[in-house]
SEKOL-475110 format. One record per residue (C-alpha): residue number from 1; residue in three letters; x, y, z. Coordinates in Angstrom, 3 decimals. Layout:
<drentis>
{drenti NUM, Ala, {X, Y, Z}}
...
</drentis>
This chain:
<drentis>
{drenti 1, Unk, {-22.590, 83.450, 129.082}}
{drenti 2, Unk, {-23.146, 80.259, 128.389}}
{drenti 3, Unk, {-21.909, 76.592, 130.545}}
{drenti 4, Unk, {-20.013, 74.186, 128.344}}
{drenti 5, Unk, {-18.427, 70.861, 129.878}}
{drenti 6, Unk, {-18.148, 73.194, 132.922}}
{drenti 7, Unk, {-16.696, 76.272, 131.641}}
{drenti 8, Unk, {-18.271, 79.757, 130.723}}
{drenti 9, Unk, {-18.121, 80.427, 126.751}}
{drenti 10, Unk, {-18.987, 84.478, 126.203}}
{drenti 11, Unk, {-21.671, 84.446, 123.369}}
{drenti 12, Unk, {-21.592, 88.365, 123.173}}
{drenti 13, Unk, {-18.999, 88.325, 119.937}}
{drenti 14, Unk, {-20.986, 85.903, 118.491}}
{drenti 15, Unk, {-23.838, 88.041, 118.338}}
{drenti 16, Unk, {-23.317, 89.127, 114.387}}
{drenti 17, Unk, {-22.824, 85.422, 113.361}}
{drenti 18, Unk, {-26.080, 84.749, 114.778}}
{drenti 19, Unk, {-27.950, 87.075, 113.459}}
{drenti 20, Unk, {-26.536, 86.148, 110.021}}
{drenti 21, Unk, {-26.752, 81.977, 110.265}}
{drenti 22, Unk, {-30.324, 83.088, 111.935}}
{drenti 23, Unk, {-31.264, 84.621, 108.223}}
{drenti 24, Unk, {-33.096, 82.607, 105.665}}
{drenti 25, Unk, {-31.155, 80.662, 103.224}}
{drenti 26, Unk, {-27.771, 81.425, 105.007}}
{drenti 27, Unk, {-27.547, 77.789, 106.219}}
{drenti 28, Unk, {-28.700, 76.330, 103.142}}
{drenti 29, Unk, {-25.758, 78.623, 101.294}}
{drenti 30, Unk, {-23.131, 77.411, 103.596}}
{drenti 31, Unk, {-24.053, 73.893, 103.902}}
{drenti 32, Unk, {-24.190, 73.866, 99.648}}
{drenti 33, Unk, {-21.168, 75.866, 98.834}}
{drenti 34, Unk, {-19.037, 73.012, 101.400}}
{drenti 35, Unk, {-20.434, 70.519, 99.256}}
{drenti 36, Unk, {-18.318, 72.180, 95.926}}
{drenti 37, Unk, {-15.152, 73.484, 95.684}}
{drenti 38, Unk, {-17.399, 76.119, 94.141}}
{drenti 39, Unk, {-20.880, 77.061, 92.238}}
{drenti 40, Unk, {-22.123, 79.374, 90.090}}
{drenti 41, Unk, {-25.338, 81.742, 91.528}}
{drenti 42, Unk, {-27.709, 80.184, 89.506}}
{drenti 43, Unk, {-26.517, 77.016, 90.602}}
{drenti 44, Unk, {-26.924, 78.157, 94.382}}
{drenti 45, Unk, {-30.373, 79.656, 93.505}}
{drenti 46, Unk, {-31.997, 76.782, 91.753}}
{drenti 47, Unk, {-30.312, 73.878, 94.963}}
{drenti 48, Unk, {-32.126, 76.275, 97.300}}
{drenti 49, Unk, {-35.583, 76.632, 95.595}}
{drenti 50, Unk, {-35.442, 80.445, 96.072}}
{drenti 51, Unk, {-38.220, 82.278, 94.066}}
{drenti 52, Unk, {-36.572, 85.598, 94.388}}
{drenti 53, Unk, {-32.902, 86.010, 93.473}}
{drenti 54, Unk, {-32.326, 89.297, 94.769}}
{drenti 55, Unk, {-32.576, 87.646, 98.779}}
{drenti 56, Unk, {-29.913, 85.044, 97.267}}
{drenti 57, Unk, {-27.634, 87.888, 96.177}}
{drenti 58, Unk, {-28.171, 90.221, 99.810}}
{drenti 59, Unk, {-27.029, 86.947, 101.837}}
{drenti 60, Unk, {-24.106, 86.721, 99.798}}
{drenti 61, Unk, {-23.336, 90.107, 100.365}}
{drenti 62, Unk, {-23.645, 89.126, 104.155}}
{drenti 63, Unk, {-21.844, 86.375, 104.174}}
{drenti 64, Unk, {-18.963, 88.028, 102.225}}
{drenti 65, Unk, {-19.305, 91.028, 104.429}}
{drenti 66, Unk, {-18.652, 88.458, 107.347}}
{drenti 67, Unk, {-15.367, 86.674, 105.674}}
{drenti 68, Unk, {-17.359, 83.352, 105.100}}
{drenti 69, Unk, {-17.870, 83.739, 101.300}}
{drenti 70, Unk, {-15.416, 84.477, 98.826}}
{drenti 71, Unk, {-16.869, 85.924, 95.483}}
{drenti 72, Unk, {-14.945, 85.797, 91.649}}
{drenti 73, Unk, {-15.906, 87.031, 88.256}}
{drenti 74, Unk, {-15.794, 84.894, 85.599}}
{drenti 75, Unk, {-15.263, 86.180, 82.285}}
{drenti 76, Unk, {-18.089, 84.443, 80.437}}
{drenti 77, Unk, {-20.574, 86.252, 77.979}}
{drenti 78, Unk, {-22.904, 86.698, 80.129}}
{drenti 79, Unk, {-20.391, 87.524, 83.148}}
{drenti 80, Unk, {-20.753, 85.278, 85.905}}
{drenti 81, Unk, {-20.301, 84.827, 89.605}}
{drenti 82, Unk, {-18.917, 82.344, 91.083}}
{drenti 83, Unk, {-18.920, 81.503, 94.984}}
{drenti 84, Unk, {-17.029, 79.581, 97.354}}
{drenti 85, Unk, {-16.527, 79.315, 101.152}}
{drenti 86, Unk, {-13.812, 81.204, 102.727}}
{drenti 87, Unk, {-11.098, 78.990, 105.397}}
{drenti 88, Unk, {-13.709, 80.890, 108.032}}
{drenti 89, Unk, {-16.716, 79.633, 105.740}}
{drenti 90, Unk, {-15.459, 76.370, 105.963}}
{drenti 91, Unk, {-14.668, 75.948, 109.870}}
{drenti 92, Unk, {-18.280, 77.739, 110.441}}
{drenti 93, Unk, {-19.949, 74.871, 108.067}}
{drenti 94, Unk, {-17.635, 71.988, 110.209}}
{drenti 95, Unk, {-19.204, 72.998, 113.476}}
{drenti 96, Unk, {-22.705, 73.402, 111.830}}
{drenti 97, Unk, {-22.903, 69.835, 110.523}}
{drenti 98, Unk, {-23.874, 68.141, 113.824}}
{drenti 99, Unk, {-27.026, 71.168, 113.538}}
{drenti 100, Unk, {-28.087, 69.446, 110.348}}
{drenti 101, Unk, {-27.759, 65.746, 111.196}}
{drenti 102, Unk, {-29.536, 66.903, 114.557}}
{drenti 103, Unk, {-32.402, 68.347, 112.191}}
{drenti 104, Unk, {-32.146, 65.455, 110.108}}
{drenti 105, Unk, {-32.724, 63.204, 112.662}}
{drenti 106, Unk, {-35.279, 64.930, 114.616}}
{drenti 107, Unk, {-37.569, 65.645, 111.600}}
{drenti 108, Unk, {-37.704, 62.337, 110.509}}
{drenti 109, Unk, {-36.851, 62.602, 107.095}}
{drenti 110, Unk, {-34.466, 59.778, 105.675}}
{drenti 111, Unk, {-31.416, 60.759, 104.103}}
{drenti 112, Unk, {-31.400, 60.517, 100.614}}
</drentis>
């Protein structure tokens, strides 16, 4: 449990969620995808400066898996894949914004 403006809030659902937001890139993914109605992979991959693609792709397994992401084929020679955030995604990034202006802020870094 943990005390909120004096009430108990039961963190033991919230385990899974964790885990996931815990994982690398996952906040990077959500906090990109709200900034888009949607993006391609590569797009994702290059914004997050991921050297290996195949992490990119488990995490959106994940976060599909979890009802954040939603995932489409587009008919394109090559195929592609395009991502967006989910009405869950979207809530999930809402609530995680304070998180980044907190890390913002406390890292020093001016916003660009």
């Amino acid at each position: 449990m943990i005390m909120h403006d004096s009430r108990e809030i039961c963190i033991l659902p919230s385990e899974s969620v964790l885990k996931l937001i815990g994982k690398r890139y996952t906040l990077l993914i959500i906090g990109l995808l709200g900034n888009e109605r949607s993006m391609h992979f590569n797009e994702i991959l290059r914004s997050v400066g991921a050297a290996r693609s195949n992490l990119i792709s488990q995490r959106f397994k994940e976060l599909e898996s979890a009802g954040l992401v939603d995932r489409r084929i587009i008919n394109t020679r090559p195929v592609g894949v395009e991502y967006s955030l989910t009405e869950k995604g979207l809530e999930l990034r809402e609530q995680l914004i304070p998180l980044f202006d907190w890390i913002e802020k406390s890292s020093g870094a001016k916003p660009k």
